[in-house]
C-alpha positions as CSV (number, residue, x, y, z in Angstrom):
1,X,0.0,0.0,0.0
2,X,1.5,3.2,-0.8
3,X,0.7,6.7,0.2
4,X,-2.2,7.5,-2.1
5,X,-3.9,4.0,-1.6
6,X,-3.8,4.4,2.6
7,X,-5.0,8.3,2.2
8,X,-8.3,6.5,0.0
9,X,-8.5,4.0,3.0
10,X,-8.5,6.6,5.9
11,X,-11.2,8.2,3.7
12,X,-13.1,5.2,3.8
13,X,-13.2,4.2,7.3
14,X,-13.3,7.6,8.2
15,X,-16.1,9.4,6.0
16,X,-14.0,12.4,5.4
17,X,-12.7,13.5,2.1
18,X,-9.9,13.0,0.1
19,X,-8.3,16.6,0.9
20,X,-8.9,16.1,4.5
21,X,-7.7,12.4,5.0
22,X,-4.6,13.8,3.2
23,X,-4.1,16.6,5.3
24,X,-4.5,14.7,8.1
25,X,-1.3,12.0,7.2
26,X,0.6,14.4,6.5
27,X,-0.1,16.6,10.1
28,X,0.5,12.9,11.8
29,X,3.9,12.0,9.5
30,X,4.8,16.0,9.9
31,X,4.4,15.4,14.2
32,X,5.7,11.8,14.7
33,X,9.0,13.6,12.9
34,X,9.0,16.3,14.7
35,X,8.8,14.2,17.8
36,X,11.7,11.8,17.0
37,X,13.6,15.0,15.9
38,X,13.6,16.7,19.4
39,X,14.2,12.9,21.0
40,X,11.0,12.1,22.2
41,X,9.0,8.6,21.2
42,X,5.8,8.8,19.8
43,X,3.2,5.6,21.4
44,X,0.0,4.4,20.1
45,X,-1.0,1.7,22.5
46,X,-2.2,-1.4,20.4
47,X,-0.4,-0.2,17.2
48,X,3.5,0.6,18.5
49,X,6.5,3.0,19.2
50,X,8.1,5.4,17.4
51,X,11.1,6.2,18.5
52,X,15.3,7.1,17.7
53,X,18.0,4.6,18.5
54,X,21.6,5.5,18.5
55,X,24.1,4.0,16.4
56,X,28.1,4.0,17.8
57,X,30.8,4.8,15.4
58,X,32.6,1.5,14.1
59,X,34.6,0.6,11.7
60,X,33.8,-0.9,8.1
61,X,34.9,-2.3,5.1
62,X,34.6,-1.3,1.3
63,X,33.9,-4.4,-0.1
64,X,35.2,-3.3,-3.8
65,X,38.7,-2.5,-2.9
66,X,38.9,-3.6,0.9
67,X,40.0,-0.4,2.4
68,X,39.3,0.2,6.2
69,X,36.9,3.0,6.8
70,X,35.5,4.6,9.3
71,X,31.5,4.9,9.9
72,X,30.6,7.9,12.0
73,X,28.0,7.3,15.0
74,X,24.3,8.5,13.6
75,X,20.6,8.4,14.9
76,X,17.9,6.7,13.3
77,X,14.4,6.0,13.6
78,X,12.9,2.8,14.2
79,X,9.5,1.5,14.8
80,X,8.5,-1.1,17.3
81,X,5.2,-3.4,16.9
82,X,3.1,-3.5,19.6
83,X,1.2,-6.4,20.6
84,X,-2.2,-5.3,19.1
85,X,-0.2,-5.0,15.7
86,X,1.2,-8.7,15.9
87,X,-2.2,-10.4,17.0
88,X,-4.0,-8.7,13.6
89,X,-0.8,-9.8,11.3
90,X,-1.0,-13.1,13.0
């Protein structure tokens, strides 16, 4: 399902209008990135957790011509399932 096909879903369910579902993904993908930017997590109860893991500096390898490199440390959002999530995939 991409973008357009889960904005005609939420309008749906929903009863609103096209416009309006879409305006409403975006104000919820605009403020779950806002969120993870400042640090916070973002929790639905039943659906799951957004939130920012930390990733430590290591050291890699280019696989084409096998030089060590260095891979800085970096931040990056992740998603956790909650329970109410697995049971309806299940």
């Amino acid at each position: 399902m991409n973008k357009s096909e889960l904005i005609d879903a939420i309008a749906a369910q929903s009863g609103l209008k096209k416009t309006e579902s879409a305006a409403a993904l975006d104000a919820f993908i605009d403020a779950v990135g806002a969120a993870l930017k400042q640090g916070d997590q973002v929790t639905l109860v039943g659906f799951g957790t957004f939130l920012v893991r930390e990733r430590e500096a290591r050291t890699g390898r280019n696989p084409r011509s096998g030089a060590t490199i260095e891979i800085a440390a970096s931040r990056l959002p992740s998603f956790k399932a909650g329970k109410g999530l697995k049971d309806a995939v299940n």
